[in-house]
C-alpha positions in Angstrom: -5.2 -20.5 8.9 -5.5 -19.1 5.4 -8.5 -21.2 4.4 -7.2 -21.7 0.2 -4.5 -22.7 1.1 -5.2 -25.7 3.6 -7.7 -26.0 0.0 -5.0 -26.2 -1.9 -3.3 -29.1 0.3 -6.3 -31.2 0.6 -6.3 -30.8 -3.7 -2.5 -31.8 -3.9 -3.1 -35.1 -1.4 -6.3 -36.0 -3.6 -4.1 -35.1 -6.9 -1.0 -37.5 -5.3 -3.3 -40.2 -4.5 -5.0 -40.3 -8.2 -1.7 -40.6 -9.4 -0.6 -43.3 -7.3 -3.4 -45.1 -8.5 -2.2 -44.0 -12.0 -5.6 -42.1 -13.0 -2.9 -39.3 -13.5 0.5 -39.4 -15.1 2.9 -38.7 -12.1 4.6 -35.5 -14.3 2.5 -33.1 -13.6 3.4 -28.9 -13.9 1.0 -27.7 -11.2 1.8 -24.2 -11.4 -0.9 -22.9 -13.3 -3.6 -24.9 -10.5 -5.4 -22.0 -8.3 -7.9 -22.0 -5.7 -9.5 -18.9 -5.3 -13.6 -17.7 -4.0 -15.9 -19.1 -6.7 -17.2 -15.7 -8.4 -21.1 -16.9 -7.2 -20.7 -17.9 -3.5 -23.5 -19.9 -3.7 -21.7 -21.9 -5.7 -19.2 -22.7 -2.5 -16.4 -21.8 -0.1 -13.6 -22.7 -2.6 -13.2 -23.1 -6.2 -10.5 -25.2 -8.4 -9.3 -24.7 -11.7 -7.4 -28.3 -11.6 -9.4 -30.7 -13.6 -8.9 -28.1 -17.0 -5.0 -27.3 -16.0 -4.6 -31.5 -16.1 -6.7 -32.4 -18.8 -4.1 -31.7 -21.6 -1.5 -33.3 -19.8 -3.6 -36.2 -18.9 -4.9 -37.0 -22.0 -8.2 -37.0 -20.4 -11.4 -35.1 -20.1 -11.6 -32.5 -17.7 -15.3 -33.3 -16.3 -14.0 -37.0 -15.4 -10.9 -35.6 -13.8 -12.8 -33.1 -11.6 -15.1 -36.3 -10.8 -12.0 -38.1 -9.5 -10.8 -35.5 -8.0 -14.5 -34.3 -6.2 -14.5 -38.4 -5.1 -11.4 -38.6 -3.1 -12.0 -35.1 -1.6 -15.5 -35.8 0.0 -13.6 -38.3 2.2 -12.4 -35.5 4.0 -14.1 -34.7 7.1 -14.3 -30.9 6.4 -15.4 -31.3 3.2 -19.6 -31.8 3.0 -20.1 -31.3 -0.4 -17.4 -31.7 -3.9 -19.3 -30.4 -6.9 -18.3 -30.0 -10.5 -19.6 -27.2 -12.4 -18.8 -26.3 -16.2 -16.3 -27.6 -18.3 -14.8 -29.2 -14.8 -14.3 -26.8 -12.2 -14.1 -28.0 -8.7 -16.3 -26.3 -6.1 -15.8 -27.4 -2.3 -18.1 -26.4 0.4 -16.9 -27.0 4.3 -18.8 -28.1 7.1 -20.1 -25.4 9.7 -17.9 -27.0 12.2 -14.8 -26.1 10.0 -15.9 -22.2 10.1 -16.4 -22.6 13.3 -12.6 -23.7 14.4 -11.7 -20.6 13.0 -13.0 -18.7 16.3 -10.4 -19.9 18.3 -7.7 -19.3 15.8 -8.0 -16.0 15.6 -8.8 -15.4 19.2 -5.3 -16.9 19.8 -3.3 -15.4 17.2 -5.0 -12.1 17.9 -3.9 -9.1 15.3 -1.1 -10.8 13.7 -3.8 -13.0 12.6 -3.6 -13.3 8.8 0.6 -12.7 8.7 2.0 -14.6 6.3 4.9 -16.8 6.4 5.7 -17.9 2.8 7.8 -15.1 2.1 9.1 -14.1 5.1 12.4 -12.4 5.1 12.4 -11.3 1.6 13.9 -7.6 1.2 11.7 -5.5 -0.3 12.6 -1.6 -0.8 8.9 0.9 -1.1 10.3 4.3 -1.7 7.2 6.6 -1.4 6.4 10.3 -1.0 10.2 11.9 -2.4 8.8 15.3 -3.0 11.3 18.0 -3.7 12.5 19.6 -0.4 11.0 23.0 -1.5 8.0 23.7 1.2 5.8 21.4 3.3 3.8 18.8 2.4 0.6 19.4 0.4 -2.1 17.6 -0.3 -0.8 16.4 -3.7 1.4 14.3 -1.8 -0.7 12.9 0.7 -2.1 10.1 -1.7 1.0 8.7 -2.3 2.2 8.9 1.4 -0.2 7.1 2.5 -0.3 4.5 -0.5 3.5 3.7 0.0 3.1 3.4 4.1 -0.1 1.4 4.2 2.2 -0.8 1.6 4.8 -1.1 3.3 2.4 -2.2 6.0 0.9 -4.7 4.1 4.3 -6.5 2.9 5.5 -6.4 6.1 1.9 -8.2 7.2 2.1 -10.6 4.2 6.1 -11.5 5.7 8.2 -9.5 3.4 11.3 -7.6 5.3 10.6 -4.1 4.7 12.7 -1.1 4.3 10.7 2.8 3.9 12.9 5.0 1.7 12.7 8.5 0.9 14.7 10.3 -2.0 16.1 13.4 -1.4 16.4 15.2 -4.6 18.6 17.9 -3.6 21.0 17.8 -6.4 19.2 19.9 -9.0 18.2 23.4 -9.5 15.1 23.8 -7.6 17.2 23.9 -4.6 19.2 26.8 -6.1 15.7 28.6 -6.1 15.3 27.5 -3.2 18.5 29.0 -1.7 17.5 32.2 -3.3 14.5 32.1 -2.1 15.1 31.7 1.9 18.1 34.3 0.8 15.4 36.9 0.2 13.7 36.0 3.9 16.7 36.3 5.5 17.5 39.8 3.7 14.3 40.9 5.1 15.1 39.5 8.4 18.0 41.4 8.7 15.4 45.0 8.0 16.0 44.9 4.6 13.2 46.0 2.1 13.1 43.2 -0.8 10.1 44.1 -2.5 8.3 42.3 -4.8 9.2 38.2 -4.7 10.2 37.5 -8.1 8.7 35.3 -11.0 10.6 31.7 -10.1 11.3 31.8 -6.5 9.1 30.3 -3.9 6.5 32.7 -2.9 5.2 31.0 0.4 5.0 32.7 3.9 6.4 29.3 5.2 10.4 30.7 4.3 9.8 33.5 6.4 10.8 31.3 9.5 13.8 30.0 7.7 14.9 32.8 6.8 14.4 34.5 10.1 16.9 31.4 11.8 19.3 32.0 9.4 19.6 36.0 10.5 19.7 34.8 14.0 22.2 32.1 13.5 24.7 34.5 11.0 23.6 37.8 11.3 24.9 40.2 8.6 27.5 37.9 7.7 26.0 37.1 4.0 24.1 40.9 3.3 25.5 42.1 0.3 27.5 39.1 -0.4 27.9 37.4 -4.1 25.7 34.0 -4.5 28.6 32.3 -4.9 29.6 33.4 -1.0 26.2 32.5 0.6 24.4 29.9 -2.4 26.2 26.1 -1.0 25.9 26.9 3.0 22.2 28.4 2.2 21.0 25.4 -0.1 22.6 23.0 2.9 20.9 25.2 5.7 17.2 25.3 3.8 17.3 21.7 2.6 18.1 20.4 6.1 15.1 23.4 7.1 12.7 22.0 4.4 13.4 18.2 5.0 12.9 19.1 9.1 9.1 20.7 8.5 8.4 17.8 6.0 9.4 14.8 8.7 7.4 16.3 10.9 4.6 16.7 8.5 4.7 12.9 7.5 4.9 12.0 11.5 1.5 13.9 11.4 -0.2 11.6 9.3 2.0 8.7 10.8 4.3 7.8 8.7 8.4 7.4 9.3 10.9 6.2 6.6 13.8 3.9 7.7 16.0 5.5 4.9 16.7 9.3 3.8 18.6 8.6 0.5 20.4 11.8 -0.6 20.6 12.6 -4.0 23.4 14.8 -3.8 25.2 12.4 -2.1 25.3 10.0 -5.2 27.3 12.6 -7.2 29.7 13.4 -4.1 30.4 9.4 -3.7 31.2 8.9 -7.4 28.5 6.2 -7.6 26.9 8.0 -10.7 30.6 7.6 -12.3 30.6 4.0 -10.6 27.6 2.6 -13.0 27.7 4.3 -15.7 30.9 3.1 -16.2 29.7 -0.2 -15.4 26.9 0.0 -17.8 29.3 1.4 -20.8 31.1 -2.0 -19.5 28.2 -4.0 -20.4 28.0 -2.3 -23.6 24.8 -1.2 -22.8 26.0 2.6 -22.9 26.7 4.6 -26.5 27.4 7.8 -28.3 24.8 8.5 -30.9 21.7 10.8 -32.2 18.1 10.4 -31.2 15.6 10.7 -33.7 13.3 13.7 -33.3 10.5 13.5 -30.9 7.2 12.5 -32.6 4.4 14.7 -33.4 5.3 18.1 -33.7 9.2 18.6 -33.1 10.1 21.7 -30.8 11.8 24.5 -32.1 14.4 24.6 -30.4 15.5 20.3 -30.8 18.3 19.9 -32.9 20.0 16.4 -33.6 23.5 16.0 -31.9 25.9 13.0 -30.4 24.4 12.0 -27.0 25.8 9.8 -24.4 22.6 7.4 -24.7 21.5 4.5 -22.5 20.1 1.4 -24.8 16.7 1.9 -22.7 14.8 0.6 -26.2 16.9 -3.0 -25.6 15.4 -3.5 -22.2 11.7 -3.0 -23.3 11.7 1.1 -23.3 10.4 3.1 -26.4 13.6 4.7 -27.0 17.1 4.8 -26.0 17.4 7.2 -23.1 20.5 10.5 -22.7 22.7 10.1 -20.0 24.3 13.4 -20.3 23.4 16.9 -21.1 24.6 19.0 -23.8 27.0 20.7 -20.9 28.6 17.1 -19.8 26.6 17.0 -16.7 24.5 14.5 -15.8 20.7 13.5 -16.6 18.4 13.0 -13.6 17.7 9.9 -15.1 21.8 9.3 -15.0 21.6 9.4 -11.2 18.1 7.8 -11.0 19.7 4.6 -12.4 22.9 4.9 -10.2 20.3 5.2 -7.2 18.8 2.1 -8.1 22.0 0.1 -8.7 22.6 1.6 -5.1 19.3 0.2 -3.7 20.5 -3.4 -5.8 23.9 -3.4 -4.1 22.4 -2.8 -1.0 20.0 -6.7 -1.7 17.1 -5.4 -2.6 15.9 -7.6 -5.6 12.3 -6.3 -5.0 11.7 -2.5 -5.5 8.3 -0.6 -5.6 8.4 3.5 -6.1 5.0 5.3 -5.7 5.0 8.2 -7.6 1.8 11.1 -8.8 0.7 10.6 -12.1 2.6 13.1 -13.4 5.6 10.5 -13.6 3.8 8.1 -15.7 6.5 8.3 -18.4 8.9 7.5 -16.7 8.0 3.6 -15.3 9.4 2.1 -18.4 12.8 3.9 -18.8 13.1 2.4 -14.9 12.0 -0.5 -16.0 14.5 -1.0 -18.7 17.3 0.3 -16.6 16.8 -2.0 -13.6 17.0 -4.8 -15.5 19.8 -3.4 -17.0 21.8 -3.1 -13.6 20.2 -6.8 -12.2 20.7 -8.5 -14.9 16.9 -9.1 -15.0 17.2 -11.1 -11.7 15.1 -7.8 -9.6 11.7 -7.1 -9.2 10.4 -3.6 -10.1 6.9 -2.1 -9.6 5.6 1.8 -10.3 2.4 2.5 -8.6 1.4 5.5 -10.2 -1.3 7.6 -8.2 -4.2 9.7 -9.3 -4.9 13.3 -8.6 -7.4 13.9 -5.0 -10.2 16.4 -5.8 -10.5 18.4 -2.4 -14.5 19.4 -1.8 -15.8 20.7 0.7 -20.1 20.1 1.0 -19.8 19.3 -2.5 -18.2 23.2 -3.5 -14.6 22.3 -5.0 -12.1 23.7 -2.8 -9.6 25.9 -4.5 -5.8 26.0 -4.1 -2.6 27.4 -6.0 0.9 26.7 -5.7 2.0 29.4 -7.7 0.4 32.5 -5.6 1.7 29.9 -1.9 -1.9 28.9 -1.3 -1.9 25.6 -1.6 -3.7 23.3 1.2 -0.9 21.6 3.2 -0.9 18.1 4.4 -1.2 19.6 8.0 -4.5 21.5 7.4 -6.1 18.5 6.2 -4.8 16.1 9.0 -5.7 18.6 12.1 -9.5 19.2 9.9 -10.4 15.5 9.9 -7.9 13.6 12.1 -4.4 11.3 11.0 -7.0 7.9 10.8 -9.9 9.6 8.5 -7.3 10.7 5.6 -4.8 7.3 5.4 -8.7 5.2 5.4 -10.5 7.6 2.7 -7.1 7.7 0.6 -7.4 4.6 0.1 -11.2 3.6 -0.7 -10.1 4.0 -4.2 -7.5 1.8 -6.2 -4.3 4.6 -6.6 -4.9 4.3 -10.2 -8.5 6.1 -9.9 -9.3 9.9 -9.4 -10.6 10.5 -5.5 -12.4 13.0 -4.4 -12.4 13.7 -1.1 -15.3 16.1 0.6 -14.2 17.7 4.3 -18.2 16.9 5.3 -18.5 13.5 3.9 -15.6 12.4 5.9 -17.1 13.6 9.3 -20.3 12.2 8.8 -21.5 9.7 10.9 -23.2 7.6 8.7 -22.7 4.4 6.6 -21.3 6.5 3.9 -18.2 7.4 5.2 -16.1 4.4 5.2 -14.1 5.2 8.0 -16.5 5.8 10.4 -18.4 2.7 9.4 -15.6 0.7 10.3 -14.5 2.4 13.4 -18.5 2.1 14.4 -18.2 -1.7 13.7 -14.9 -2.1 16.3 -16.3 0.3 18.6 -20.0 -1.8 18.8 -18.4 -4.8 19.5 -16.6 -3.4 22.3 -19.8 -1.9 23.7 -21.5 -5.5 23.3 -18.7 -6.9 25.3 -18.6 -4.6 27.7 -22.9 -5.2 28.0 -22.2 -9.1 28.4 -19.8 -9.0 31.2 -22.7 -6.2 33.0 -25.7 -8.9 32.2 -23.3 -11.9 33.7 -20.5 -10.6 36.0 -19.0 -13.7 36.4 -18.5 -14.2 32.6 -14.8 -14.1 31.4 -14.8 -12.1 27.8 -11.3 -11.8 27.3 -9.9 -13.6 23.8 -8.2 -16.6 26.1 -11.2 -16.9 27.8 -13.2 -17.4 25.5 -11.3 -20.2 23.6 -13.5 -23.0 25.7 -17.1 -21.0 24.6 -19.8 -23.2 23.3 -19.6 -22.7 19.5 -22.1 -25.4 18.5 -24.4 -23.2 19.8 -23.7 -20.4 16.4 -26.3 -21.9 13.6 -27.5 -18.8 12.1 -26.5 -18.6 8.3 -25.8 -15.2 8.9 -23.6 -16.3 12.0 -21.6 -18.5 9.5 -21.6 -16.4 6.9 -19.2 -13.9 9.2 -17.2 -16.1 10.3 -16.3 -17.0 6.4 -15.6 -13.0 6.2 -13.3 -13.0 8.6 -11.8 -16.0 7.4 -10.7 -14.4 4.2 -8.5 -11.8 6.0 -5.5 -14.2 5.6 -6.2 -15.3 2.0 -6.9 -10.9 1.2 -3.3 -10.3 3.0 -1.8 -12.5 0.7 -3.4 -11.4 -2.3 -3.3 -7.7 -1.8 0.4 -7.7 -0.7 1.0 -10.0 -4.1 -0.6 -7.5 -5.9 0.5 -4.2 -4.7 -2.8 -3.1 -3.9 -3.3 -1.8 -0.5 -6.7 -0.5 -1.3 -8.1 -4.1 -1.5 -7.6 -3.7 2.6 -10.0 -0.9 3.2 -12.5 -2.5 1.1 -12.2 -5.5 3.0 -12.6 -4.3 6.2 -15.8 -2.0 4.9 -17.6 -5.2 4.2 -16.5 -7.0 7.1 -18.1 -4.1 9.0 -21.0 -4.4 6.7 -21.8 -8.0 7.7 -21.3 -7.1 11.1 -23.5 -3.9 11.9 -26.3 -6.4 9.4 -25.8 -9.1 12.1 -25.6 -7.1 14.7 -29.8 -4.9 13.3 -31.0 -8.0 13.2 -31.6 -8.1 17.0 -33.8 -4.6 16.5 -36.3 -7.3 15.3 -35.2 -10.5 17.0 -34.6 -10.6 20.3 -33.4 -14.5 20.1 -30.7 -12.7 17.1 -29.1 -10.5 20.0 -25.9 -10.9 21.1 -26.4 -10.6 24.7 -29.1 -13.4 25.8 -30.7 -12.8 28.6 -30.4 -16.0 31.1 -28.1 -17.9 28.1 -24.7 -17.1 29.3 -23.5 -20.0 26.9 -24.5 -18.9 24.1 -24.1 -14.7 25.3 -20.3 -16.2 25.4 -20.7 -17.6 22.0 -21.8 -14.9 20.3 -19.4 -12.9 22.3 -16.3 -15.4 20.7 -17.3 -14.4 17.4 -18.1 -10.7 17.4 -14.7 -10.5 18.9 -13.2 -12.1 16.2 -14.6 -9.3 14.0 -13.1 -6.9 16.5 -9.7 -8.5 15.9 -9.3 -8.7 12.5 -11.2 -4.7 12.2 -7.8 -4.0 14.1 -5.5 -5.9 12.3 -6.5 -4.3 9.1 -6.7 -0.8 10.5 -3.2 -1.4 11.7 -1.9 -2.1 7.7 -4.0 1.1 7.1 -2.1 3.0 9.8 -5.7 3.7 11.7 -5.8 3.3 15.2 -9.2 1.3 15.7 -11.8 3.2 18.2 -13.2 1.2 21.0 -15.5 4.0 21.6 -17.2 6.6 19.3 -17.5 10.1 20.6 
């Protein structure tokens, strides 16, 4: 049960029954009604913004609205105290017994607790990670892999029907270098003395392989040859080769796309032709002359007639070319026909996580999806922010240029798949992260991860313990549907049960939002109210979970440390992070 939303129909029965009895006019726009956490929980469970949203339309004051309103919701059995604060807000505060019922619901749902059914079925396309098929993964690009899956995750969670795209971009002219580059390996393959790798091809030691396969598979069939001989089956041969080593690096870190969209293969289709004509259709395509870029102009810009895309009457600074000064295409030519692609294929919901290196480009997209949709598609840019690599504090140094740059696979085998997706994301994508080797293998309540995992993997130790003190106890989840949960009255009891309660409500919200990170943070102060629960038996015997000679309430207290357990895993699952049921 999402708890603000069974809220929010209790509010819309108490709102229907004050206008039946025509203390409200029965014409009512409720959109703009929320219920959300009251920003002081002592305040209450629930908070309503309804009394102000009606007032207007009402012709009435707010406070004696929210009085109305406060009056017919007390009848409710839940419901043990209606209060109005302010200029009329609504705060609602539920009986323990409601908090309580949520035991068994999550105990039956287990971890597809929380997943929404609102929106269930709506396409939605994440394209994430689309790094140029030049070399492995790095860590640059592990920030936004794991952004975009954990995502995806999430909107599939939330009910949305997800598809995971990559982008091939291996239609421009890094993959010429490329091709060059693994040309050179293979040269050297074949005993060749190359020398010196040359300013602008790839310098890393990770081509040597490539280039050694390609000697084995065509032996001196291309030595000595013109580029134009050896440049198309080469680029084919170390694209394929580059895309190969970076599937496997994703798989590494757990992540696998649905889609492999080829760049190339827009150009050989005609579907660039396709909508740009379509576009010049729509008149929304024309030949004319930019105006020189501000600030200082570049030496070598010169006004002349462009084949320009009215970007500037879809919300974009400027209009945008579509052509370059040779008649070929603009990448942002075939970046539009890729996302009139991703359109035709029903995808009215698009989100594309890109570095923040990319951040001028989200409102030429912008402009030119709602060119193609006729504004009916919704598009969101998640731009993420650089990670700082440290190492016991010392900033660890890499360059791409000299082919020493820290690859994904370093980092994962260093600190384990679960540590990086979790620490990637205990900061909102739009933030700097630094992320310290040592930090993340502490064992302390500093390191997020291994907070959280501690959390799961004490509640399994505690189960385990109660089913040694009383071996005729039942602990699984079904089991312990019948426990005795009058017997939970702690406030701090309660007050974890409301945490967990929140997981549907934070689904929603985060998935709404784009904002994956609100997960992690959730499930660190889940874990937080747990492992504070959980010290106050260092104290307390009567606080322990496991009571010796009480089997009833041992059971109890069982039913709800589970229940943290459950939802621990059904977070780390949206996260990609297997949860631990034992720390080693």
């Amino acid at each position: 049960m999402n708890v603000f939303a069974y809220f929010k129909t209790l509010l819309d029965a108490a709102i229907k029954s004050a206008q039946a009895d025509g203390a409200l006019p029965g014409d009512l726009d409720l959109h703009a009604v929320t219920v959300e956490p009251p920003r002081d929980p002592a305040h209450g469970d629930v908070a309503s913004n309804a009394a102000l949203v009606l007032a207007k339309p009402a012709g009435r004051n707010p406070r004696a609205i929210a009085e109305d309103l406060a009056a017919l919701l007390r009848e409710n059995d839940d419901v043990v105290a209606a209060e109005i604060a302010g200029p009329g807000f609504i705060n609602l505060r539920f009986a323990d017994d409601f908090w309580l019922a949520r035991i068994p619901d999550v105990l039956k749902e287990g971890v597809g607790y929380g997943a929404g059914v609102a929106i269930e079925g709506q396409k939605v396309n994440v394209e994430y990670v689309s790094a140029n098929p030049t070399g492995p993964m790095h860590v640059g690009h592990v920030r936004g892999a794991v952004v975009g899956d954990a995502l995806a995750n999430l909107l599939e969670k939330a009910g949305y029907a997800v598809t995971r795209e990559y982008y091939i971009n291996d239609a421009g002219a890094q993959i010429d270098v490329l091709a060059r580059s693994v040309y050179r390996r293979y040269c050297e393959a074949r005993g060749r003395d190359m020398g010196a790798i040359p300013e602008g091809l790839y310098p890393g030691d990770y081509l040597i392989g490539v280039g050694e396969k390609l000697a084995d598979i065509h032996g001196d069939a291309w030595l000595d040859q013109p580029e134009d001989v050896w440049m198309q089956p080469i680029r084919d041969f170390a694209t394929e080769a580059m895309m190969d080593m970076i599937r496997d690096d994703l798989a590494a870190l757990g992540i696998s796309h649905e889609v492999f969209f080829s760049e190339r293969s827009l150009h050989q289709s005609g579907r660039v032709d396709e909508t740009l004509n379509w576009l010049e259709k729509e008149g929304f395509v024309y030949e004319g002359v930019l105006e020189p870029p501000k600030g200082k102009t570049p030496e070598d810009w010169e006004p002349r007639p462009q084949t320009l895309f009215r970007a500037s009457q879809f919300g974009d600074d400027v209009d945008r070319p579509l052509k370059k000064s040779d008649g070929s295409y603009t990448y942002f030519a075939a970046d539009i026909a890729y996302h009139y692609d991703k359109f035709v294929r029903g995808f009215n919901h698009m989100v594309l996580v890109l570095g923040a290196d990319h951040a001028g480009y989200a409102k030429r997209m912008e402009a030119a999806v709602k060119a193609i949709s006729g504004g009916k598609a919704f598009y969101d840019v998640r731009f993420c922010q650089l990670v700082r690599l440290f190492r016991g504090g010392e900033p660890v140094k890499m360059s791409k240029r000299a082919g020493t740059f820290i690859t994904l696979r370093e980092v994962v085998d260093e600190v384990g798949a679960g540590a990086v997706r979790f620490m990637m994301l205990m900061r909102k994508n739009d933030a700097t992260l630094d992320f310290d080797f040592a930090k993340v293998k502490e064992q302390s309540r500093d390191n997020a991860v291994f907070y959280v995992q501690y959390a799961h993997a004490r509640v399994q130790s505690a189960v385990r313990k109660a089913c040694e003190a009383f071996p005729d106890m039942a602990a699984d989840d079904a089991a312990l549907l019948d426990a005795d949960l009058s017997l939970l009255k702690t406030e701090s009891e309660i007050a974890l049960i409301k945490r967990v309660a929140a997981w549907p409500r934070l689904v929603e919200t985060a998935a709404i939002a784009h904002e994956p990170h609100r997960v992690a943070f959730y499930l660190y102060d889940l874990a937080s109210e747990f492992h504070s629960l959980y010290n106050q038996g260092n104290d307390r015997p009567e606080r322990r979970f496991i009571i010796e000679g009480n089997e009833s309430l041992t059971r109890a207290r069982v039913a709800l440390i589970r229940t943290v357990a459950v939802v621990l895993a059904s977070g780390l699952a949206v996260l990609g992070v297997e949860p631990l049921d034992e720390m080693h």
